[in-house]
C-alpha positions, 0 to 999 in steps of 0.5 A: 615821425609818428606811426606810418600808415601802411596800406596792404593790397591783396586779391583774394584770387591771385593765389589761383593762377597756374603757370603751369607743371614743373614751373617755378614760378608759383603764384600760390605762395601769395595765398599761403603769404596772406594766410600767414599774415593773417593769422599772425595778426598782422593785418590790424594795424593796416588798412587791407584793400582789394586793389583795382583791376589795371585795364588794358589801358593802364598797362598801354602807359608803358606797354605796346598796343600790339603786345597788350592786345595779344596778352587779353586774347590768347589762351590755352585754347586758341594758341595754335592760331598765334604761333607767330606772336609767340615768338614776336612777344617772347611768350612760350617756355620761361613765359607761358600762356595759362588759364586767365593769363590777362587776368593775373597781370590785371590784379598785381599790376592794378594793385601796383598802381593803386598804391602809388596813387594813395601814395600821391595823395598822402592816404598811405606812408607805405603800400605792400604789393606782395604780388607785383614787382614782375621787373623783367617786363618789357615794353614789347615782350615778356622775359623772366616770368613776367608779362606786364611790368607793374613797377613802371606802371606804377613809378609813372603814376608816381611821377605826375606828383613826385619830381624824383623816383628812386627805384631799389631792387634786392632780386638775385636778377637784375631789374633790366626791364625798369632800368630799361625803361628809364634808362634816359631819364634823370626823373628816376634813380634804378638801383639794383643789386643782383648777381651777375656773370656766368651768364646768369638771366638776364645777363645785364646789370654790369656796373658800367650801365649807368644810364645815357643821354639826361639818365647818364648817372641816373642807373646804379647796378651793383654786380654780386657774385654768388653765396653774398651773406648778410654781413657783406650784402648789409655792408654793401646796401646800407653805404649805397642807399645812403649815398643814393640818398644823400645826392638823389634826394626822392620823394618817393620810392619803389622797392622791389624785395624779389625773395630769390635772394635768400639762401636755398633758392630753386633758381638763385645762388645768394645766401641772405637770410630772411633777417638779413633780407628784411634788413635792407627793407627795415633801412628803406622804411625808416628813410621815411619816405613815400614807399611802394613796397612790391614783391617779385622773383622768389621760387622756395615757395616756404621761404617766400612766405616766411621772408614777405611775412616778416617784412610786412611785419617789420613795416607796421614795427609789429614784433612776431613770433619766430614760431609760426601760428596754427595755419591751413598751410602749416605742413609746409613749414616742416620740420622746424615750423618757425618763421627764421630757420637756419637755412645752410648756405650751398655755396661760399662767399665768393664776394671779398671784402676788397671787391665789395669796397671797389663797386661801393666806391664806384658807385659813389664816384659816378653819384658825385657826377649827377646834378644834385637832385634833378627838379621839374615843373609841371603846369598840371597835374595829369589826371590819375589812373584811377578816377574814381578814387576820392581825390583829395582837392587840388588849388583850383589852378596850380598855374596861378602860383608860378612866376613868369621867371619860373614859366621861362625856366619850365622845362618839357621833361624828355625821355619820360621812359625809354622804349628802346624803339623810339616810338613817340610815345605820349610826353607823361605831361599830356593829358 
């Protein structure tokens, strides 16, 4: 396969926004993430865009009215008149309102979406959205630092071209709200590896999650315990996807490359380096399939930078320097300056060998039990999110070339997403 086109989404205010004092999630590190990219040179060999903005109607494809009306009206000024929303939304403490709170879930989620659409019309082999990846989102409510859930906004602009989404999570917390979402359905495949027990947020993610009625094998989880290092966690992800692979067969994936997963974490426990993080990207990429690639969990703020710098590096196959480049933001990469420094690791490797072999088997044992890769016709093609993007130009009527045969096979596909409430949402085929 000849070089990958590689398309790179960045907003030049995202960085601006404020959670708020002592928080850690810190949409700064974006700033600092391009800055570096930048001055690494990176962004000659992509095509760099200022993504579209989501509306509130982009975000109601997966999202309640209710909850996304109450994101574009609340402030920090006028909180007190929305005490009991608060509570009904899960907004507060993990989830704080800030100053142009909307305003930020329109930009990751528009650039998250944009990109699967120039993924639907072969623009782009890979689209970079360091600042989506927002996993815990759910349909009512917020959870985990994460407001409008930008992966499954953007999974269900893929599936109105691709017959199967897989979904791959390096997170340290479990992707809940993807999974969640599509929880019922054999369209998308969510795999997540992630630390799990001890009560660790969000305390889902057990390998007996496995999906339900026609999703029933469809959800993958692989449960890590703490201090995992690149060896066992490499070990453990290349056999996974392969397999998910070999039985899935996607057309297009999402990958979610949450940087609390390396060693050093404010919040997590694993011991990844960004080499061995960037690893798992590097095996996805040369799978050559259609990718999305979104950011997500990571509270080191330097070592976020260093991780998603590398990784957009390794997906353009430009080799950079371990020394980091004169930047405005140098200060922070004290003492050492280098783009892989030595991070100690805080704890031991409480994964054995043996533990590691039984959840990879299992994980094989429930993928022999999926229909080999699930298949789906459409009779049109839903319009795009975004309408004025250029299309490229479609057959004037896709129906012509279905058989009858085919038409008595069509098949509406249910359960596009799970919303838990069972609301009747709009089937993704309506216009």
């Amino acid at each position: 396969m000849g070089t990958k086109k590689v398309s790179y989404f960045f907003n030049p205010d995202v960085g601006n926004f404020h959670y708020g004092p002592g928080h850690p999630m810190k949409p700064h590190r974006l700033s600092v993430i391009h800055h570096l990219v930048m001055n690494y040179g990176l962004h000659k060999k992509m095509q760099i865009y200022r993504p579209y903005k989501a509306s509130a109607h982009d975000m109601c494809r997966f999202h309640s009215d209710e909850y996304i009306d109450f994101l574009q009206r609340v402030t920090p000024q006028n909180i007190q008149g929305y005490t009991k929303c608060l509570s009904t939304f899960n907004v507060g403490d993990d989830c704080p309102v800030f100053d142009g709170l909307f305003e930020f879930c329109a930009m990751y989620t528009g650039a998250s979406l944009e990109g699967a659409q120039k993924l639907n019309h072969n623009h782009s082999d890979i689209c970079i959205n360091w600042s989506g990846g927002l996993h815990h989102a759910k349909k009512f409510e917020a959870s985990g630092f994460c407001y409008v859930n930008d992966i499954v906004i953007g999974i269900l602009e893929l599936l109105k071209y691709h017959p199967r989404v897989l979904y791959i999570d390096i997170d340290v917390h479990h992707g809940d709200g993807v999974q969640e979402a599509f929880y019922l359905t054999d369209r998308v495949m969510t795999v997540s590896f992630h630390k799990y027990g001890n009560y660790f947020f969000p305390g889902t993610g057990d390998m007996y999650e496995i999906g339900a009625e026609s999703g029933r094998y469809y959800s993958v989880n692989v449960p890590l315990k703490e201090g995992i290092d690149d060896q066992s966690y490499v070990a453990t992800f290349k056999p996974v996807i392969t397999y998910v692979m070999d039985f899935y067969k996607p057309t297009a994936i999402v990958l979610q490359c949450g940087a609390d997963s390396l060693a050093g974490d404010r919040l997590g426990c694993f011991s990844l380096s960004t080499k061995g993080h960037g690893e798992c990207v590097k095996f996805v990429k040369d799978l050559n399939v259609p990718t999305l690639v979104v950011g997500g969990g990571g509270y080191t703020l330097r070592n976020v930078a260093r991780c998603w710098t590398y990784e957009t590096s390794l997906l353009i196959d430009e080799t950079i320097s371990n020394e980091l480049p004169m930047n405005d933001y140098l200060e922070f990469f004290a003492p050492d300056f280098t783009l892989h420094p030595d991070i100690p690791s805080r704890q031991d490797n409480a994964n054995s060998k043996q533990y590691l072999e039984a959840i990879t088997k299992h994980v094989y044992d429930n993928l022999k039990m999926c229909q080999h890769a699930p298949s789906v016709q459409m009779f049109h093609i839903p319009e795009d999110a975004l309408p004025e993007e250029v299309k490229v130009k479609e057959e004037p009527n896709p129906e012509a070339r279905m058989t009858q045969e085919e038409e008595d096979k069509h098949v509406e596909p249910k359960n596009e997403f799970f919303d838990g409430e069972n609301d009747n949402d709009k089937s993704e085929n309506d216009p």
